[in-house]
N, CA, C, O and CB atoms as a CASP TS submission, in Angstrom:
PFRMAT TS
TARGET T0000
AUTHOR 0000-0000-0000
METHOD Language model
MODEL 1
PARENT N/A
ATOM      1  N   UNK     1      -6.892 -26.043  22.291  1.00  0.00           N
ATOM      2  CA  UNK     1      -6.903 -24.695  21.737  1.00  0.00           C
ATOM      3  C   UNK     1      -5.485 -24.323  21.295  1.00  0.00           C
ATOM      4  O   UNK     1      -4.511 -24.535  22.016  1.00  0.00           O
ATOM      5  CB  UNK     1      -7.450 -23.669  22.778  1.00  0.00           C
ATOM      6  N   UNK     2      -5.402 -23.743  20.047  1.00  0.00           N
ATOM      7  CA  UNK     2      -4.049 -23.434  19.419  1.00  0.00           C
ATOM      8  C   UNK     2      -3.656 -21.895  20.280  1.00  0.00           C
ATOM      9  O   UNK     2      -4.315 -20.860  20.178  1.00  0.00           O
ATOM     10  CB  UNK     2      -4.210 -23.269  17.454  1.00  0.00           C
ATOM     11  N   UNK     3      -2.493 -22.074  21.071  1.00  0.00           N
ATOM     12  CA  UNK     3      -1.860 -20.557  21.909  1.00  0.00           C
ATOM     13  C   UNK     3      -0.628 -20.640  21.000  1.00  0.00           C
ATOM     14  O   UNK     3      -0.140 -21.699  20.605  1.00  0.00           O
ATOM     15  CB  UNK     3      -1.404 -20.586  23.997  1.00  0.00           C
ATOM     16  N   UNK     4      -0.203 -19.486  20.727  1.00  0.00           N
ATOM     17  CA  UNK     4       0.874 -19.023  20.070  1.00  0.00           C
ATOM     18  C   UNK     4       1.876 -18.218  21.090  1.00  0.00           C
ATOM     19  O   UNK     4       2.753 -17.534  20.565  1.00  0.00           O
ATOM     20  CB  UNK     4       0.362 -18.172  18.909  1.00  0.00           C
ATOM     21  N   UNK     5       1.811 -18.252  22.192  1.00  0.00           N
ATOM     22  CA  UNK     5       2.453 -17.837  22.752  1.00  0.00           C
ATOM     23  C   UNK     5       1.547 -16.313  23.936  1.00  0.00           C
ATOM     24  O   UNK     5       0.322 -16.224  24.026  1.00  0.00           O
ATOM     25  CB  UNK     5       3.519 -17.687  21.641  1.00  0.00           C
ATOM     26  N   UNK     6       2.170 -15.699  24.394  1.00  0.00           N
ATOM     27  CA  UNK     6       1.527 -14.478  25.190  1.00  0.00           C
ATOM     28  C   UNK     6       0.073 -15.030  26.174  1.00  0.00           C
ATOM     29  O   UNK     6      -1.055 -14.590  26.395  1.00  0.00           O
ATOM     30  CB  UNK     6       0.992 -13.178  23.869  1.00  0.00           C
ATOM     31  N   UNK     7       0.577 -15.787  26.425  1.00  0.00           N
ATOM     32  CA  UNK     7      -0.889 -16.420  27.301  1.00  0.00           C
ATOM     33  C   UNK     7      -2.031 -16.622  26.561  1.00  0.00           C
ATOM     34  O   UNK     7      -1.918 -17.044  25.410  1.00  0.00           O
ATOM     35  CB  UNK     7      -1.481 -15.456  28.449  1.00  0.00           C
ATOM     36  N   UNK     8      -3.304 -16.347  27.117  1.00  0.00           N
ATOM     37  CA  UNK     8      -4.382 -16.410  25.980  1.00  0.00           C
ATOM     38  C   UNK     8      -4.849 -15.967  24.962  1.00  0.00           C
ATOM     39  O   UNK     8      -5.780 -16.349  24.253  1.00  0.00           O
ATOM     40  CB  UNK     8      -5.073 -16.354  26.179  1.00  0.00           C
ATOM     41  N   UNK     9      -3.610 -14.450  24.855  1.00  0.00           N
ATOM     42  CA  UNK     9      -3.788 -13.328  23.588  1.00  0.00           C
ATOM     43  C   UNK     9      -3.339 -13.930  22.795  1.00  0.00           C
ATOM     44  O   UNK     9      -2.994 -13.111  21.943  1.00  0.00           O
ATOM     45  CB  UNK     9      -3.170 -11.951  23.529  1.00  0.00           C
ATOM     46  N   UNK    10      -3.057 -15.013  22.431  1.00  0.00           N
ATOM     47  CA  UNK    10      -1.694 -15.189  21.642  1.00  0.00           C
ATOM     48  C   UNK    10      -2.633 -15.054  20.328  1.00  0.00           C
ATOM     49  O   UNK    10      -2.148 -14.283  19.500  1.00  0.00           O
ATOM     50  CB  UNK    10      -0.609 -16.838  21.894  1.00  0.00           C
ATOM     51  N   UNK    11      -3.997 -15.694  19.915  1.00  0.00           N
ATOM     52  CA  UNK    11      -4.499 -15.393  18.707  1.00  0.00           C
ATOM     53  C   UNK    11      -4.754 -13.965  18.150  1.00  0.00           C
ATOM     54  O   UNK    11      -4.410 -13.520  17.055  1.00  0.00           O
ATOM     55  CB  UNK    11      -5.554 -16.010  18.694  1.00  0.00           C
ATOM     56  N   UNK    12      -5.337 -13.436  19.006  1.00  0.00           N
ATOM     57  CA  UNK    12      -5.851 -11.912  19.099  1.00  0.00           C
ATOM     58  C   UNK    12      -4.355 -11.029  18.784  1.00  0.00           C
ATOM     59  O   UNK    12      -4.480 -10.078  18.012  1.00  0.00           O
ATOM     60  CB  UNK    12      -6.624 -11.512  20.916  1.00  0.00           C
ATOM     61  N   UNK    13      -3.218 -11.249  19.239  1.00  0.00           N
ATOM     62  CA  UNK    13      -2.310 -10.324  18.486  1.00  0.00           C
ATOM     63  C   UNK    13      -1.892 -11.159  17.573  1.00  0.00           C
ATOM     64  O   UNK    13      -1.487 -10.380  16.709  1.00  0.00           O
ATOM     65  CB  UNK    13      -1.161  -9.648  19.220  1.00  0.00           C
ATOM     66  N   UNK    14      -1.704 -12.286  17.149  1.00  0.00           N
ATOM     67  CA  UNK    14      -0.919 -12.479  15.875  1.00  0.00           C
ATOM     68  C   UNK    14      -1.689 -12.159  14.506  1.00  0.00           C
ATOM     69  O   UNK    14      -1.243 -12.126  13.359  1.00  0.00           O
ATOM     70  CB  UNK    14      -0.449 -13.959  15.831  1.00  0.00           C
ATOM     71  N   UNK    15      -3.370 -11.865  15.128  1.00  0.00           N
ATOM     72  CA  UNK    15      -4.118 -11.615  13.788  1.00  0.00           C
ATOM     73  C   UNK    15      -4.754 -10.321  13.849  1.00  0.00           C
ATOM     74  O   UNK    15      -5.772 -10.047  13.213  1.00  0.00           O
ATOM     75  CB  UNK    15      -5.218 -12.697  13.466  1.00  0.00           C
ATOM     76  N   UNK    16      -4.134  -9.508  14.639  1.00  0.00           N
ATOM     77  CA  UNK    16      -4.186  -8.155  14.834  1.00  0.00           C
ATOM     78  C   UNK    16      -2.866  -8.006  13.973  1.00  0.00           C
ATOM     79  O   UNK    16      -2.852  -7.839  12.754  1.00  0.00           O
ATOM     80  CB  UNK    16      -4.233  -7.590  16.456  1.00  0.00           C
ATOM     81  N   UNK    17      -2.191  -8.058  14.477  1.00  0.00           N
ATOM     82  CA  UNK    17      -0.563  -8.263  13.605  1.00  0.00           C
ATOM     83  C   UNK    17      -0.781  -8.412  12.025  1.00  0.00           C
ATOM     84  O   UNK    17      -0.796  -7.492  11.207  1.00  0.00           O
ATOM     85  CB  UNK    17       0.366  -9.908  14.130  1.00  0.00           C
ATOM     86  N   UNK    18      -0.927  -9.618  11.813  1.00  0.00           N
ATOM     87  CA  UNK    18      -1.367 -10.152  10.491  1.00  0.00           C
ATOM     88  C   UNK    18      -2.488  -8.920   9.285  1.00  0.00           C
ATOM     89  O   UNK    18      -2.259  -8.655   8.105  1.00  0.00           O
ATOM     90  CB  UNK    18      -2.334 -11.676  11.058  1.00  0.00           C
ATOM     91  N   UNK    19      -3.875  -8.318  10.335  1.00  0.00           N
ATOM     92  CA  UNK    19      -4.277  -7.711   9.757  1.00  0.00           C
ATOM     93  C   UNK    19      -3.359  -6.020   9.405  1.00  0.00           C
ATOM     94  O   UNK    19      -3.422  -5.350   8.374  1.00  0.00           O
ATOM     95  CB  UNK    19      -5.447  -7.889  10.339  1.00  0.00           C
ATOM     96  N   UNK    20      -2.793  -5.815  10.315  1.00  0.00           N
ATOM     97  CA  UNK    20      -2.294  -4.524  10.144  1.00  0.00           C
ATOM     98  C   UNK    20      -1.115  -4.494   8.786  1.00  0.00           C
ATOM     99  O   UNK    20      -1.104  -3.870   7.725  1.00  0.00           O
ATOM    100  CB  UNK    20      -1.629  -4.085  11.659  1.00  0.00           C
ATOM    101  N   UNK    21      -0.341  -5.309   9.298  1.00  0.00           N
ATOM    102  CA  UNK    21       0.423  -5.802   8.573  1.00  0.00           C
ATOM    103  C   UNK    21      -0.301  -5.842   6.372  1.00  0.00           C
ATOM    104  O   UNK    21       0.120  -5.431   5.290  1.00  0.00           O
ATOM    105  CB  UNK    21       0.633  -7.345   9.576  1.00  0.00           C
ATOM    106  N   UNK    22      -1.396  -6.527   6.839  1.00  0.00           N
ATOM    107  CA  UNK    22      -1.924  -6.677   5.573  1.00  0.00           C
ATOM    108  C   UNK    22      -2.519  -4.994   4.601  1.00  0.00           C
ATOM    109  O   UNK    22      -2.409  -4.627   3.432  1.00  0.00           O
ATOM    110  CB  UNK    22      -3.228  -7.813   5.948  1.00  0.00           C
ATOM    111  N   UNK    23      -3.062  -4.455   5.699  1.00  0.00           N
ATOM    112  CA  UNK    23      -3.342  -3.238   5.847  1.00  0.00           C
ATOM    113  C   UNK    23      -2.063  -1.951   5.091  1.00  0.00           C
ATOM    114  O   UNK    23      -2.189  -1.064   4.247  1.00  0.00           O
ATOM    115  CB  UNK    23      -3.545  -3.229   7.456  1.00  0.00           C
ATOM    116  N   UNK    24      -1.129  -2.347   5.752  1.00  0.00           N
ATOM    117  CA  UNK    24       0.343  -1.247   5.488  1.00  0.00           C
ATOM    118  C   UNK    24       0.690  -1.789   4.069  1.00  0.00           C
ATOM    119  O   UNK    24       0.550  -0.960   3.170  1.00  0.00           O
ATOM    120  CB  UNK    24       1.984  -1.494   6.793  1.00  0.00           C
ATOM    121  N   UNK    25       1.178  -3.203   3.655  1.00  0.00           N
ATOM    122  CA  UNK    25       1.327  -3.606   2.411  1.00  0.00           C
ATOM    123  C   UNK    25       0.250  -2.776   1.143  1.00  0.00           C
ATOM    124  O   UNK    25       0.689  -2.049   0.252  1.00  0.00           O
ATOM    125  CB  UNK    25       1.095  -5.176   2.571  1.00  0.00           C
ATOM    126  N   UNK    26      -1.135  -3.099   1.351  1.00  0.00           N
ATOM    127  CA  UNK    26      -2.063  -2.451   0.325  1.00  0.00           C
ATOM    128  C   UNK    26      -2.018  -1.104   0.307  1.00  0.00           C
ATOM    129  O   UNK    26      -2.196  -0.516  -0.760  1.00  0.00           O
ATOM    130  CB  UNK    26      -3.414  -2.774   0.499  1.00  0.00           C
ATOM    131  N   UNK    27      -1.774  -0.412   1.479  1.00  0.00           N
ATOM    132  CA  UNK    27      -1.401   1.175   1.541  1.00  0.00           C
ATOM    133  C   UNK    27      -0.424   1.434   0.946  1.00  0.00           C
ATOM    134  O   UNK    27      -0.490   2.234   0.013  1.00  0.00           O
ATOM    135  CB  UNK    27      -1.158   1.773   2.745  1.00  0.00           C
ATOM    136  N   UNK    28       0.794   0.830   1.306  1.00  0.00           N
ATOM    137  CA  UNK    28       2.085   1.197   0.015  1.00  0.00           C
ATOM    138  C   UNK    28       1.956   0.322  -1.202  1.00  0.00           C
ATOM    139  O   UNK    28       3.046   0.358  -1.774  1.00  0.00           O
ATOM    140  CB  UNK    28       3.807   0.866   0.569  1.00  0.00           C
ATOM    141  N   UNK    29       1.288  -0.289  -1.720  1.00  0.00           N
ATOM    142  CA  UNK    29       0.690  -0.627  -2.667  1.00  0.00           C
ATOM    143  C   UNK    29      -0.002   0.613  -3.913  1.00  0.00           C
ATOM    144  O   UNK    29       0.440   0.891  -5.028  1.00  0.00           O
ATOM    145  CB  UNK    29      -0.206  -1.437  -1.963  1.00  0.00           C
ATOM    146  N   UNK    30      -1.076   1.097  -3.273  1.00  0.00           N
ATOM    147  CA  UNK    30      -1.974   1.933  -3.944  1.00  0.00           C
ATOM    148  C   UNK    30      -1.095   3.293  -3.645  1.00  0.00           C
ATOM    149  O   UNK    30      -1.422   4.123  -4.494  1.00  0.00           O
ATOM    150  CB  UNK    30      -3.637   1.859  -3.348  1.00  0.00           C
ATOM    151  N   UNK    31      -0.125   3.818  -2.773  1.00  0.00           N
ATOM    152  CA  UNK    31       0.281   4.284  -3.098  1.00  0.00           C
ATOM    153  C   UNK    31       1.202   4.603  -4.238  1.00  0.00           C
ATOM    154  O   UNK    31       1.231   5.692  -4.811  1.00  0.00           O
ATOM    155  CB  UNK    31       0.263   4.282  -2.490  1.00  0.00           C
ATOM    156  N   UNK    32       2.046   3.434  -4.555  1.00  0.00           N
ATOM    157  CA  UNK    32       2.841   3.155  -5.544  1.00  0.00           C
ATOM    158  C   UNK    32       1.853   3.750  -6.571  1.00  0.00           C
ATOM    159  O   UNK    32       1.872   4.921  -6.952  1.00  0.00           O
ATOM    160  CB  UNK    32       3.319   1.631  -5.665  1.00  0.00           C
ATOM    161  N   UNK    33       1.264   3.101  -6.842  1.00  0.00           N
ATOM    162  CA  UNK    33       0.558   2.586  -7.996  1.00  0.00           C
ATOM    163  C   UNK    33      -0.330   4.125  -8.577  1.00  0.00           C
ATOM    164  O   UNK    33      -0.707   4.515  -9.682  1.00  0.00           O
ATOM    165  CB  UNK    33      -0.571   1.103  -7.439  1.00  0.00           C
ATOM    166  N   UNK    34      -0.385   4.605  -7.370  1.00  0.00           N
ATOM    167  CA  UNK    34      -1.273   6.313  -7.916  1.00  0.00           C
ATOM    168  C   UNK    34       0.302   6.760  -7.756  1.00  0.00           C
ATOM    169  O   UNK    34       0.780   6.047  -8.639  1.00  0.00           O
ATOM    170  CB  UNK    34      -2.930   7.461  -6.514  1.00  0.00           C
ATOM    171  N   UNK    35       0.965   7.186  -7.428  1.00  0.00           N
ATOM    172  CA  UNK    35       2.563   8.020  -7.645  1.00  0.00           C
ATOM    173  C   UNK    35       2.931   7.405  -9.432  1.00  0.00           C
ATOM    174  O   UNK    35       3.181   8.269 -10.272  1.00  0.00           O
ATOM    175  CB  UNK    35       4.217   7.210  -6.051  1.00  0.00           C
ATOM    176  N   UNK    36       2.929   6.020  -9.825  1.00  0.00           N
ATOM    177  CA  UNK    36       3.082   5.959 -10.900  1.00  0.00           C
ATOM    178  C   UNK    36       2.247   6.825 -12.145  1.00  0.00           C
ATOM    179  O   UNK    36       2.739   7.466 -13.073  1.00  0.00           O
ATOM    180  CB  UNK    36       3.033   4.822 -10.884  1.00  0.00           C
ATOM    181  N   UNK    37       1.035   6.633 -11.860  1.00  0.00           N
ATOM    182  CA  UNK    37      -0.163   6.806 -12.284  1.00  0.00           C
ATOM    183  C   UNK    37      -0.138   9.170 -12.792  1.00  0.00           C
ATOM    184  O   UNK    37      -0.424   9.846 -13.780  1.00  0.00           O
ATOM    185  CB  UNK    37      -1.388   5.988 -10.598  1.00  0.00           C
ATOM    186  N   UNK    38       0.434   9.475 -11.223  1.00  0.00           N
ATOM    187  CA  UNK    38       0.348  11.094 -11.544  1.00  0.00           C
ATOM    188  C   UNK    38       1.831  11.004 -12.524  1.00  0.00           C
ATOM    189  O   UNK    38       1.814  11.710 -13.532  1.00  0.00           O
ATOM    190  CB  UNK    38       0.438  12.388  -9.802  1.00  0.00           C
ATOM    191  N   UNK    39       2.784  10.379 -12.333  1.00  0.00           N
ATOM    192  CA  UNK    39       3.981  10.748 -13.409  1.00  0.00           C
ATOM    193  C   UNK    39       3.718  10.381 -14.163  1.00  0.00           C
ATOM    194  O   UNK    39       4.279  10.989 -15.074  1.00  0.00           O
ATOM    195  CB  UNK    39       5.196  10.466 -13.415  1.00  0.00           C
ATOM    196  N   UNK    40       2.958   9.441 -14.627  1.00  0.00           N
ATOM    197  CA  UNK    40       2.485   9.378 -16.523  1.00  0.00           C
ATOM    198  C   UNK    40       1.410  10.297 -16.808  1.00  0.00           C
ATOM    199  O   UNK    40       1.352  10.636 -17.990  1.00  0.00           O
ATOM    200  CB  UNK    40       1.771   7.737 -17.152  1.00  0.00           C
ATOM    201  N   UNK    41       0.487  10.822 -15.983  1.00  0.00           N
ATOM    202  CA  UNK    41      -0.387  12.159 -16.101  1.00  0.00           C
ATOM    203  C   UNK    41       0.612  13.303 -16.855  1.00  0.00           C
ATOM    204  O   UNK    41       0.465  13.870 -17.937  1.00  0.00           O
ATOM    205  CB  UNK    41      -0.914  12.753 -14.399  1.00  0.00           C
ATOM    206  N   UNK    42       1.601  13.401 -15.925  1.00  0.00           N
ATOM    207  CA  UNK    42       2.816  14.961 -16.077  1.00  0.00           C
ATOM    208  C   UNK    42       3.317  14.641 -17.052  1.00  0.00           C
ATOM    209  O   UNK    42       3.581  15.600 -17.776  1.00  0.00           O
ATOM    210  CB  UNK    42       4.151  15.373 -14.955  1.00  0.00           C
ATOM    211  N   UNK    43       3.723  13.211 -17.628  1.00  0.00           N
ATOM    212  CA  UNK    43       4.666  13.852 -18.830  1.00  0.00           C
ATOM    213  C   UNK    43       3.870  13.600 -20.522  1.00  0.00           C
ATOM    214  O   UNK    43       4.310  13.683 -21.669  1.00  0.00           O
ATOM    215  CB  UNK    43       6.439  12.866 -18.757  1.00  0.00           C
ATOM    216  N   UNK    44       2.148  13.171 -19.778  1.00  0.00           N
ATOM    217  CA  UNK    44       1.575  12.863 -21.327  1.00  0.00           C
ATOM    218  C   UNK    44       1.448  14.760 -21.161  1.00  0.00           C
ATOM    219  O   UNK    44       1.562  15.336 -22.243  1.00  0.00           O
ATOM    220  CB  UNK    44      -0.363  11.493 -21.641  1.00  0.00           C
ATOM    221  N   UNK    45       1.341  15.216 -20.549  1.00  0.00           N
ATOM    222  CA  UNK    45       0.688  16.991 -20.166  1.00  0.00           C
ATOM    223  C   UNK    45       2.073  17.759 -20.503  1.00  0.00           C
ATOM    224  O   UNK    45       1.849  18.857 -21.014  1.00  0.00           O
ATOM    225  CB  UNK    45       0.089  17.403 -18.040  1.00  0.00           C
ATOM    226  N   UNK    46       3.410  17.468 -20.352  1.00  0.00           N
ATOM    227  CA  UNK    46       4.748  17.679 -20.706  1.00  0.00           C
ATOM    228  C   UNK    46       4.650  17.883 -22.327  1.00  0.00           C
ATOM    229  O   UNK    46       4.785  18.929 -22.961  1.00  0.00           O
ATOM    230  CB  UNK    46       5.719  16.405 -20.201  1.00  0.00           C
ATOM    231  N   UNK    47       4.341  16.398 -22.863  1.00  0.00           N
ATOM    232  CA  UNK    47       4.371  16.108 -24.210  1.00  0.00           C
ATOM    233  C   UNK    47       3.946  17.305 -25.011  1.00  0.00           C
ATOM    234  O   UNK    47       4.581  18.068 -25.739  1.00  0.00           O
ATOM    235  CB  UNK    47       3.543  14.947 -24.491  1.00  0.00           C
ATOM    236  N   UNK    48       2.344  17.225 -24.566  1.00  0.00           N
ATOM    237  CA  UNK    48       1.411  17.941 -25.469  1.00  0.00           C
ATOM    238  C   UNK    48       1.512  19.833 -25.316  1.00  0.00           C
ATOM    239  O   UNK    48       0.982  20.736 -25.963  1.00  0.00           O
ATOM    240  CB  UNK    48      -0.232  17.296 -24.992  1.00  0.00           C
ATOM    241  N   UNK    49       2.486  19.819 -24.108  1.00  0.00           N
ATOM    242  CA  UNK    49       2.464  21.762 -24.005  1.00  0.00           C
ATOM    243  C   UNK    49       4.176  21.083 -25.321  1.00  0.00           C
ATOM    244  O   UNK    49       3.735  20.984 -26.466  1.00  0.00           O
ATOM    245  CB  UNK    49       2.975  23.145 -21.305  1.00  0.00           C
ATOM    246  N   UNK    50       5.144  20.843 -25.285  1.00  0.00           N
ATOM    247  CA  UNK    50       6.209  20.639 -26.028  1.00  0.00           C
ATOM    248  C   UNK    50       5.520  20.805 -27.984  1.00  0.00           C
ATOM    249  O   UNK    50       5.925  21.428 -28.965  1.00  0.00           O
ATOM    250  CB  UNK    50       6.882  18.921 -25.413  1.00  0.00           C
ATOM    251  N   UNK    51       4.377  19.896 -27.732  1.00  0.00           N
ATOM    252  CA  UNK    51       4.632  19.876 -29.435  1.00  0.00           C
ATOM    253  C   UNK    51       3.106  20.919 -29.680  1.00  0.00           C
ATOM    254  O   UNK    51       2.563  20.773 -30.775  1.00  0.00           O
ATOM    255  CB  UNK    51       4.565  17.751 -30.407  1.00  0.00           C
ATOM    256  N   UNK    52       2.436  21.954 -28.661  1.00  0.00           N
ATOM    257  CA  UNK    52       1.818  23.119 -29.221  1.00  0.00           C
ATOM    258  C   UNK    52       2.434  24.243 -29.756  1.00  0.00           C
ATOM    259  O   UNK    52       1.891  25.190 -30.325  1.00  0.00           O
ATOM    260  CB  UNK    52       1.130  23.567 -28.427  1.00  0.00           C
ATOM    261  N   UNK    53       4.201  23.971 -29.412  1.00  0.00           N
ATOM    262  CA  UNK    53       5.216  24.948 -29.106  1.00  0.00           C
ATOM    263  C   UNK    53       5.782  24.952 -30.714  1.00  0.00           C
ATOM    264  O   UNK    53       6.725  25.675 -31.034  1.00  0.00           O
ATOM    265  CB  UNK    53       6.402  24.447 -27.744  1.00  0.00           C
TER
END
């Protein structure tokens, strides 16, 4: 049996680990990605109040 260390947990946290881990990456991921997403919203909405003017 493959132990990674911590006695017999050793699988159970490194892929608890692994998943969380994977978890936080895609969260600041999609965050990025919608924060990009509302600042090109604001300045196509910027644009169009500028040239009704």
């Amino acid at each position: 049996m493959v132990d990674i260390g911590m006695g017999n947990y050793g699988i159970y946290v490194w892929v608890c680990f692994g998943l969380t881990l994977i978890i936080v990456v895609l969260s600041d991921w999609r965050a990025r990605v919608r924060h990009k997403r509302v600042y090109r919203d604001i300045e196509v909405r910027i644009k169009a109040l500028e040239e009704r003017e």
